[in-house]
N, C-alpha and C positions, 0 to 999 in steps of 0.2 A: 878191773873188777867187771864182771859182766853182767851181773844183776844189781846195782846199785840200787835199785828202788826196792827191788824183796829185801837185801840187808835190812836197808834200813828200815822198813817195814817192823821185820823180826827183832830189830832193835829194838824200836820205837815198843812195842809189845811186849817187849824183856823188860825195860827199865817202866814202863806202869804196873807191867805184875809185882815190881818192887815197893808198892806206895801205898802200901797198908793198905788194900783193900779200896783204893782210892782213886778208881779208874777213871782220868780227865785226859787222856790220849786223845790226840787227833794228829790224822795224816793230811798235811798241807800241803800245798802246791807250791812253785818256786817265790812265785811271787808273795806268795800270803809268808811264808817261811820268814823269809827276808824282813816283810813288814813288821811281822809279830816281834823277831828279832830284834831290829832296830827300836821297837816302843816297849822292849823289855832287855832294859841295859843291864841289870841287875843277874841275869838269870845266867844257868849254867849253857855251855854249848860241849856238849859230847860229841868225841867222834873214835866210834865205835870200832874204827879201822885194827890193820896190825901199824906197830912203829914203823915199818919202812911205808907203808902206804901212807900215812900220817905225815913222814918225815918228806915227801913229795911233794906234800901240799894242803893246805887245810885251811881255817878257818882263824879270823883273830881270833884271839883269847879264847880257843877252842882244847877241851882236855881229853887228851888221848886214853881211853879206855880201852882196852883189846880185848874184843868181845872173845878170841878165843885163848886168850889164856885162864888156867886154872884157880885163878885165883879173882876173875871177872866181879862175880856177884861180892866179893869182901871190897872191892873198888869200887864198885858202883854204891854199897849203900852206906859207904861213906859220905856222901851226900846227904846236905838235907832234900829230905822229900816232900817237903812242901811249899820249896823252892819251883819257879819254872825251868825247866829244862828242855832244852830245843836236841835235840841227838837226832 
């Protein structure tokens, strides 16, 4: 992947436009990512990838969402959205 940080950027701003109008999006740095992660055991961790980029490598308990399949946004707001989610 050659822009990994615009992905997920575009990500990160796809799945808040999902939240009812409930814009609390923030772009973190590695380190704050990590921390937030860790003191938020509970939360969702998306990764945005396709399955073979996923299947290479990823995250514990992290759920593969493929942002480009057609059927994206019916996966994504399966989710509660007032859950936190790190993507």
């Amino acid at each position: 992947m050659r822009y990994p940080f615009l992905f997920l950027l575009i990500a990160a701003l796809l799945f808040s436009a999902c939240s009812n109008g409930q814009n609390t999006s923030q772009v973190l740095a590695p380190k704050e990512f990590a921390a937030k992660m860790s003191a938020t055991p509970d939360a969702y961790i998306i990764d945005v990838r396709t399955p073979e980029e996923f299947s290479g490598d990823h995250l514990p308990k992290a759920l593969n969402i493929n942002w480009n399949s057609p059927d994206f946004t019916e996966n994504i707001s399966a989710y509660d959205k007032n859950k936190t989610a790190f993507v």
